[in-house]
C-alpha positions in Angstrom: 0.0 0.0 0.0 1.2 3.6 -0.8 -0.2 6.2 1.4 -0.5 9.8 1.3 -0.6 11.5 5.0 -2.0 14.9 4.5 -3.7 16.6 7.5 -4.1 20.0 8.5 -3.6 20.6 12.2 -5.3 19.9 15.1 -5.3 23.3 16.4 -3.7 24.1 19.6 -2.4 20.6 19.7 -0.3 19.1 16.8 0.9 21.0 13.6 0.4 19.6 10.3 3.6 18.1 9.7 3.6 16.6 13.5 -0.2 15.1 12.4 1.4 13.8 9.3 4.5 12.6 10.9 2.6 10.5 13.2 -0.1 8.7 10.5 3.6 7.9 8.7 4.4 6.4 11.4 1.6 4.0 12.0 1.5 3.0 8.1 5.0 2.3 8.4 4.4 -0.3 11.4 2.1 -1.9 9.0 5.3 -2.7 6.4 3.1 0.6 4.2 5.0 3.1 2.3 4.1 6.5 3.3 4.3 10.4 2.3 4.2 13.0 4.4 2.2 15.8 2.9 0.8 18.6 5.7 -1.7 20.5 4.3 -3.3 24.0 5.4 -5.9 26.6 4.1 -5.1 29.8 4.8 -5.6 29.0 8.9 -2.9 28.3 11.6 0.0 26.5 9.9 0.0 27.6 6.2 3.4 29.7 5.8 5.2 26.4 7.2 2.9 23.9 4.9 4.4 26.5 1.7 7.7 26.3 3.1 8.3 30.0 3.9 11.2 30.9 5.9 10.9 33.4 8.9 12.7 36.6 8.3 12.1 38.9 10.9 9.9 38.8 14.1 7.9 42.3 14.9 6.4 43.2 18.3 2.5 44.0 17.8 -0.6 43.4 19.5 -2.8 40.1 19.3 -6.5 40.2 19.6 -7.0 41.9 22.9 -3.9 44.1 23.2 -1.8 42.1 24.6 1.9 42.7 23.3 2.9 39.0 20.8 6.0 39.0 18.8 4.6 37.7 15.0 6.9 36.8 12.4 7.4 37.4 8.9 8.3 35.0 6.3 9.2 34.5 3.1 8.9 32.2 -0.1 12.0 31.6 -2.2 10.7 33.8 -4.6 11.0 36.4 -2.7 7.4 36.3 -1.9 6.6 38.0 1.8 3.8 35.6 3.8 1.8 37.0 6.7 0.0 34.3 8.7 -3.3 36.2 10.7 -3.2 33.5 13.6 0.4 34.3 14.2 -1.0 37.6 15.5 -4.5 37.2 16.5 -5.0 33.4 17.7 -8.2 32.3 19.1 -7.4 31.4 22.2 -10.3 29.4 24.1 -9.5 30.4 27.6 -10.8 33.8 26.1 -13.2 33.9 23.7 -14.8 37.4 23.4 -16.1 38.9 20.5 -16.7 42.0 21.6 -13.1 43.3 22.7 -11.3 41.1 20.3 -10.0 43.6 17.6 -7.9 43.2 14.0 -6.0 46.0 14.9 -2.3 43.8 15.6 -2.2 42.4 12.1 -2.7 46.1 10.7 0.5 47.0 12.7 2.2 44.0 11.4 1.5 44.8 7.6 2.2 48.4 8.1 5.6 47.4 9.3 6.5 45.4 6.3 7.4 48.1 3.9 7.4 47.9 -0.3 7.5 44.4 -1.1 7.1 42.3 -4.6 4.7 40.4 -3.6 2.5 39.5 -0.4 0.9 36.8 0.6 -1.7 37.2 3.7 -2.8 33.4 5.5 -6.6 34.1 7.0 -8.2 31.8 9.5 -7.9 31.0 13.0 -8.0 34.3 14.5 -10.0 35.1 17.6 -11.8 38.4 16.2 -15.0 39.3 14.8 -14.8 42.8 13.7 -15.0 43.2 10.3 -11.6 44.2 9.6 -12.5 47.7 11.4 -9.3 47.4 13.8 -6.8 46.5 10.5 -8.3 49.5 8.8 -7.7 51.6 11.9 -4.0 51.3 11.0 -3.6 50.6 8.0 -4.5 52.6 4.8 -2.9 50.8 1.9 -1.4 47.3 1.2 2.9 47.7 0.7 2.6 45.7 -2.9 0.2 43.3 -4.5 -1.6 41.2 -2.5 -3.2 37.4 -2.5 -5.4 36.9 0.5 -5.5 33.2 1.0 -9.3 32.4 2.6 -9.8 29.6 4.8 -13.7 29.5 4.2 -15.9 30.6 1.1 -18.2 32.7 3.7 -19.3 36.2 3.0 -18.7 39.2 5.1 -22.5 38.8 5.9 -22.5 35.0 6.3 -19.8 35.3 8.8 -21.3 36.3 12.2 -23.6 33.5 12.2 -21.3 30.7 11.0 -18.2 31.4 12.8 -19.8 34.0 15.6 -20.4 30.9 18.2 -17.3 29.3 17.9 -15.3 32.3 19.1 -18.0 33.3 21.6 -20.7 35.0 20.5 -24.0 34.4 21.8 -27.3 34.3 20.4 -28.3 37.9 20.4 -24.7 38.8 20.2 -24.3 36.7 16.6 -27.8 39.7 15.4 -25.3 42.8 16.7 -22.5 41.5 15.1 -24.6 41.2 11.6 -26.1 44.8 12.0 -22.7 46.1 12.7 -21.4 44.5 9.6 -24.2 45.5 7.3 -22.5 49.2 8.7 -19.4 48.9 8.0 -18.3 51.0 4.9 -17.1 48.0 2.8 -19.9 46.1 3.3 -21.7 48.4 0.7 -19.7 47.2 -2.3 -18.2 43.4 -0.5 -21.2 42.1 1.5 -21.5 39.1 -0.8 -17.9 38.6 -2.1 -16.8 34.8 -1.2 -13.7 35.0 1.0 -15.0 38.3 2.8 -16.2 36.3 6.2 -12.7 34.8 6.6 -10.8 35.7 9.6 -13.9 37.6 11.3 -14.7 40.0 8.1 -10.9 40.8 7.5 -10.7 39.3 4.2 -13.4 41.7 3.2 -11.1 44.8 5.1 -8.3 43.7 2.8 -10.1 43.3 -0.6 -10.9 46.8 -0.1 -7.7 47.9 0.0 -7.3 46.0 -3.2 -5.9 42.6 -2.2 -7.2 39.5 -4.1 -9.4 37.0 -2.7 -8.1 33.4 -3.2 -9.2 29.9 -2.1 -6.8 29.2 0.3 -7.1 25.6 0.1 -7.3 25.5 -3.2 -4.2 27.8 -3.6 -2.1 25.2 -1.1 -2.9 22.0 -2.2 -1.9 23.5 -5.8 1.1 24.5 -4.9 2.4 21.5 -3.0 1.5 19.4 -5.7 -1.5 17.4 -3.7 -3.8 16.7 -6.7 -0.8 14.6 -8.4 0.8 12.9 -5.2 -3.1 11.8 -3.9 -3.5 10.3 -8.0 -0.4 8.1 -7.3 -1.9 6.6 -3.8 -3.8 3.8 -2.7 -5.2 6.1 0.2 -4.6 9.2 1.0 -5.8 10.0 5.0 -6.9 13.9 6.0 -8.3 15.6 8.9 -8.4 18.2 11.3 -9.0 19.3 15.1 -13.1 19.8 14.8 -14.8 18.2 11.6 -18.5 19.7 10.8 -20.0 21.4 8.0 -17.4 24.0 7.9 -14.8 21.3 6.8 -16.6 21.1 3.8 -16.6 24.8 2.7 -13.4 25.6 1.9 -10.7 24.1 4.8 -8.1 21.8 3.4 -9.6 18.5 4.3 -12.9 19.1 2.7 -10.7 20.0 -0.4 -8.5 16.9 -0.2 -11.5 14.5 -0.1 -12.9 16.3 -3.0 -9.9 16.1 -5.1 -9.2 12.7 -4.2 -13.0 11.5 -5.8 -12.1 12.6 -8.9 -9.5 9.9 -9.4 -11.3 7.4 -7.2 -8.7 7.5 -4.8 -9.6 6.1 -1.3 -9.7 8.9 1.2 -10.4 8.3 5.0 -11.0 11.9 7.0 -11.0 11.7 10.6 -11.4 14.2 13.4 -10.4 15.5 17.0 -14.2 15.8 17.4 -16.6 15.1 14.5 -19.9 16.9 14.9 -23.2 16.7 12.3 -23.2 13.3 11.8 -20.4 13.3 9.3 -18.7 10.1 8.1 -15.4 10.6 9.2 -13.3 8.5 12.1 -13.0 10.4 15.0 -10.2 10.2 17.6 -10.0 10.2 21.2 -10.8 13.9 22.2 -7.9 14.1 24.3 -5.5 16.3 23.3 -2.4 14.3 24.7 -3.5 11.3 23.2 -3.7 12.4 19.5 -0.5 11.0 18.4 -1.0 7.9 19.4 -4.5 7.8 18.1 -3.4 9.1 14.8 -0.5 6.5 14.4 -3.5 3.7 15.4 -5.3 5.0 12.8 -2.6 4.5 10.4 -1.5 1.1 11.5 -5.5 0.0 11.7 -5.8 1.0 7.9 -2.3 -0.2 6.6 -3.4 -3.9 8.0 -7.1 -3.2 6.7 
């Protein structure tokens, strides 16, 4: 058997390439060859799954003001890559929608200076504001720019989809639509796919002038997935949570899609697995994920 091990991470508790490291190694127990191929969507992770290099670190502000050194990266190509969690992580010993503002990955791009080309990771950021604290700071983009979207979702769509999972309530999930509706972008982005990532900031940055991308899309392109998962017997994906977000736009959604195509085998599994979807879920407990991963992996290379 020839397997492809391409996860995304299991936020907050293994990267992407320690996920794929530890599938290898199950599949390998089973006498399986196996690949290691971490993938990512634009969330936590995706300057390392591209392979950037950090250049620099800069001293800025995460979500609620708290001082967080973020670093800057860069492609071979001379390419400068910006990843939004580095700055604003959701952190789930605070999850407040309210006070948690864009404003630290405004500093951060304002800090970059003229560049070729930029390249700006959204996902897994603990904010909700519409990009209002980004354009606080920050009036224009230092070169072109390729906003890499880790969810389809519309500036509008975005309160209620991603609202509960950084802590908004009920009636707190309205407010946060009505101020959205307000905001000055929203006239002319409201429905642009892309706009809802990161809490609205993909929408703040397209009007500045950026591009909206698929982030998955744009990842699993550039790492060569479609052609390594064509060559496999199975290729095996997942993440931390898997629900009906999985499956509009984030990485593994994208890899079990691709992998139909050719009829490749693809087995998705989960930290937690939520809506009834078919996918193997693991343990729950965080210090237990390798070794549930590299069962997983053994389980399917003696299948």
């Amino acid at each position: 058997m020839r397997a492809l091990a391409s996860p995304a991470s299991l936020k907050g508790v293994l990267s992407a390439a320690e996920a794929a490291a530890a599938l290898a190694r199950g599949f390998r127990r089973a006498c399986a060859e196996a690949e290691e191929l971490p993938i990512a969507d634009g969330g936590e992770g995706t300057a390392e799954v591209l392979g950037a290099n950090v250049v620099r670190v800069e001293q800025v502000h995460d979500a609620f003001g708290r001082p967080r050194e973020a670093p800057i990266r860069e492609l071979a190509d001379g390419t400068v890559v910006v990843e939004s969690a580095d700055v604003l992580p959701l952190d789930p010993e605070r999850l407040d929608v309210q006070a948690a503002s864009s404003r630290g990955l405004g500093e951060l791009l304002a800090r970059l200076g003229p560049c070729p080309r930029l390249l700006v990771c959204l996902g897994g950021t603990a904010t909700m504001d519409g990009g209002s604290g980004l354009l606080g700071v920050l009036d224009e983009l230092p070169g072109p720019t390729t906003v890499l979207c880790d969810v389809r979702a519309t500036l509008v769509e975005a309160p209620r989809l991603f609202g509960p999972q950084k802590g908004a309530l009920a009636d707190e999930v309205l407010e946060l639509e009505q101020r959205f509706l307000l905001l000055d972008h929203a006239h002319s982005l409201a429905k642009l796919p892309g706009g809802g990532a990161a809490g609205g900031l993909g929408a703040a940055l397209a009007s500045l002038g950026a591009k909206l991308v698929p982030g998955a899309l744009y990842v699993l392109e550039a790492i060569g997935f479609r052609e390594r998962a064509a060559a496999a017997d199975l290729v095996v994906t997942g993440e931390g949570t898997v629900d009906r977000t999985t499956f509009e736009g984030k990485a593994p959604g994208e890899a079990l899609r691709i992998c139909e195509a050719p009829g490749v085998p693809c087995v998705l599994f989960g930290g937690r697995v939520e809506d009834g979807i078919e996918a193997v879920a693991l343990s729950g407990e965080p210090s237990q994920a390798v070794g549930d991963l590299e069962k997983l992996a053994l389980s399917l290379g003696l299948a």
